[in-house]
C-alpha positions in Angstrom: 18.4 -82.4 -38.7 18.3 -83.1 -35.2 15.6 -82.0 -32.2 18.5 -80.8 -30.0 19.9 -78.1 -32.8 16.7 -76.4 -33.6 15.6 -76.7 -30.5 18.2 -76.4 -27.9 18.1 -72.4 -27.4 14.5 -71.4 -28.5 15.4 -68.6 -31.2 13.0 -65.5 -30.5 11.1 -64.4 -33.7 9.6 -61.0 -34.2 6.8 -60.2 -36.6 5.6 -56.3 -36.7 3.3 -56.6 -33.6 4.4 -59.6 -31.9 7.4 -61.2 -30.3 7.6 -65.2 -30.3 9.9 -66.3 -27.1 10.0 -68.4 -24.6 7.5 -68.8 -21.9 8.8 -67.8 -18.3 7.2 -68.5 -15.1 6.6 -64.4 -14.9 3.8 -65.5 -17.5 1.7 -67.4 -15.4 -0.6 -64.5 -14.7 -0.7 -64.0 -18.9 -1.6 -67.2 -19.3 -4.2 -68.6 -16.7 -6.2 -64.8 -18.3 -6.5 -66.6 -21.2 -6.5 -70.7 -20.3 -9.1 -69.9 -17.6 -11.8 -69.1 -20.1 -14.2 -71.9 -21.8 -14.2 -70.2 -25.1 -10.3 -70.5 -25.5 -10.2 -74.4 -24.7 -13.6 -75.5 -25.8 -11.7 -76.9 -29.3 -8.1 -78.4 -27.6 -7.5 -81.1 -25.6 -6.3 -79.7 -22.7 -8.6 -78.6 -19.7 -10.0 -75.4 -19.2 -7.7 -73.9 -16.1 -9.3 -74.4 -12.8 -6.6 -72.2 -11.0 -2.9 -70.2 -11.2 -1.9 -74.1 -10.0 -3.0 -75.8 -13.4 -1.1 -73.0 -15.3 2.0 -73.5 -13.2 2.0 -77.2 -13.8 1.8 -76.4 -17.4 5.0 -73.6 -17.6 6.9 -76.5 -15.4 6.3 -78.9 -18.4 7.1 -76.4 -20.7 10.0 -74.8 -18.9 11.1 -78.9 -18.6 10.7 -79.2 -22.1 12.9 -76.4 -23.2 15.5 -77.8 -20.5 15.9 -81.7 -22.8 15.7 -79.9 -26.0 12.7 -80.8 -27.2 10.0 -79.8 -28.9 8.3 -76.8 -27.3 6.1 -73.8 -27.7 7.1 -70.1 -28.0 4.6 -67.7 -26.0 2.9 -65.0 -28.3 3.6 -61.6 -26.3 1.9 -58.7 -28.2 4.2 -56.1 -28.3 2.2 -53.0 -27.9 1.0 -54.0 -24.4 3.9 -56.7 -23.4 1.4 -59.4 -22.5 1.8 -62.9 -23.4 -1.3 -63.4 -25.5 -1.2 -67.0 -26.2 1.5 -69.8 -27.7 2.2 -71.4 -31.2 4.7 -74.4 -31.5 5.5 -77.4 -33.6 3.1 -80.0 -31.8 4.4 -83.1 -34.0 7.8 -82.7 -35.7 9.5 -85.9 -38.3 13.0 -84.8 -39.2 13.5 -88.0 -40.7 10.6 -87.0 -43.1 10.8 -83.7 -43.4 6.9 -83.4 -41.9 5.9 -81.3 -38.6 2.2 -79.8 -37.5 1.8 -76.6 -36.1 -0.6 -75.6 -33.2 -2.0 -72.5 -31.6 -4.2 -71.0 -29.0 -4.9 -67.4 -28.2 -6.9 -65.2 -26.0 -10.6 -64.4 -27.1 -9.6 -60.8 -26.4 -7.4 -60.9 -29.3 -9.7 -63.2 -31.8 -10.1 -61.5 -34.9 -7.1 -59.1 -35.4 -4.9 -62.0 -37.3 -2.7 -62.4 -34.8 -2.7 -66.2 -35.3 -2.0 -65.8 -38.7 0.6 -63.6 -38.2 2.7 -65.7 -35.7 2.3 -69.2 -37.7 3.3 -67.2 -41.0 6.7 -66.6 -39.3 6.3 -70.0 -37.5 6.2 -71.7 -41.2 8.8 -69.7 -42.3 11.1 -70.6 -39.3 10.4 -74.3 -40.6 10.9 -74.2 -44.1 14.4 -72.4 -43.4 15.8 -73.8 -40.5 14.3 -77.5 -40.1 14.6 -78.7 -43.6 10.9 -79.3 -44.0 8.9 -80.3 -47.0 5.3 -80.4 -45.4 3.7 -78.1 -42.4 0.0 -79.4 -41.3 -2.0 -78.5 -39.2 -6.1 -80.0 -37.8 -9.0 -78.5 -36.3 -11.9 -79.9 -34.8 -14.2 -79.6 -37.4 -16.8 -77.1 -35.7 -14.0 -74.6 -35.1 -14.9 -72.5 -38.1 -12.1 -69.9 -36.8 -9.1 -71.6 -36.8 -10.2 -73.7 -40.2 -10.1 -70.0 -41.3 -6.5 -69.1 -39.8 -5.3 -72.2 -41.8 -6.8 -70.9 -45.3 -5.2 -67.3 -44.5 -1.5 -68.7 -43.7 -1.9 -70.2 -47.6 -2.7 -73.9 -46.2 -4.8 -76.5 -48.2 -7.6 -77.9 -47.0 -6.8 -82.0 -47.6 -9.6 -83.6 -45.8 -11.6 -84.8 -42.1 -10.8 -87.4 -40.3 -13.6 -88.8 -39.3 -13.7 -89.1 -35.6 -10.2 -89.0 -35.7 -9.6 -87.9 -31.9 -11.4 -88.8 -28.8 -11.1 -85.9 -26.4 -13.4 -84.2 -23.1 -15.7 -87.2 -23.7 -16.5 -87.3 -27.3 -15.0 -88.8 -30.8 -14.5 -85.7 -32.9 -14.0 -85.2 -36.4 -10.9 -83.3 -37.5 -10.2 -80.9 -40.6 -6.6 -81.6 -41.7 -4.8 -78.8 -43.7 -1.3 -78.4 -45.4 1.2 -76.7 -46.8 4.4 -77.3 -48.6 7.5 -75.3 -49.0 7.2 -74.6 -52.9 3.9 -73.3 -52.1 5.2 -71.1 -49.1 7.7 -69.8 -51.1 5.9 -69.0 -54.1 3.6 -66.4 -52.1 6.4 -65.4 -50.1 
């Protein structure tokens, strides 16, 4: 399976209160809501957003990214209000081993309702039946109680930390790595 065919036209996915799609520069506003604030980027390893500037640099790497083909993240737009509420993408992806690692961020405004949960239980799906994987992960810092608790809701297994495993804003942190395989997706399915 190549990079190119599952990711070449971004498919939209559609869960009962959310659509999964492309990000457009008409987001900007969306996203900089929701990149601006500390809470949202105090556990990832970008930068909180200074100004509409840092989130228009990051929808021309995206936008760039869906241009090549490659591996790139669908924007969460809740459909009740039509806001784009955050993303969720493949952040690492082996075809030749059948492995990829999901990652998310959302907007505190939205914490809580199992939204996340929602969009990587179709995001998992979307791997296990059109990339020909064996094995989704996914890692948290390990002081993010909340998304160690989206991983254990989407069916995930909690393998490990990696002990200061990542160096990011200034500090070695340890990271919670969790998985899930397809037998074990499809048998709760």
């Amino acid at each position: 399976m190549k990079m190119e065919t599952v990711f070449g036209d971004l498919p939209t996915l559609e869960t009962d209160r959310l659509l999964l799609r492309k990000i457009e520069l008409e987001d900007k506003e969306d996203i900089y809501a929701y990149t601006s604030n500390e809470e949202v980027s105090k556990y990832v390893t970008w930068d909180t957003h200074k100004s509409l500037a840092d989130t228009s640099g990051f929808i021309e790497f995206v936008l760039a990214q869906y241009r090549v083909k490659k591996i790139a993240p669908w924007g969460i737009e809740y459909k009740e209000n039509g806001k784009l509420i955050g993303t969720i993408d493949f952040v690492m992806w082996q075809p030749n081993y059948h492995v990829a690692e999901i990652g998310y961020c959302l907007s505190q405004d939205f914490w809580g309702m199992g939204i996340v949960t929602e969009a990587a239980n179709e995001v998992i799906k979307y791997g296990f039946t059109h990339m020909d994987l064996v094995r989704i992960q996914a890692r948290c810092m390990a002081e993010n109680i909340g998304s160690a608790r989206v991983m254990e809701k989407i069916g995930m297994s909690f393998e490990g930390v990696m002990r200061k495993a990542m160096y990011t804003k200034g500090f070695q942190r340890d990271i919670k790595m969790y998985s899930i395989l397809d037998e074990e997706f499809f048998a709760t399915s």
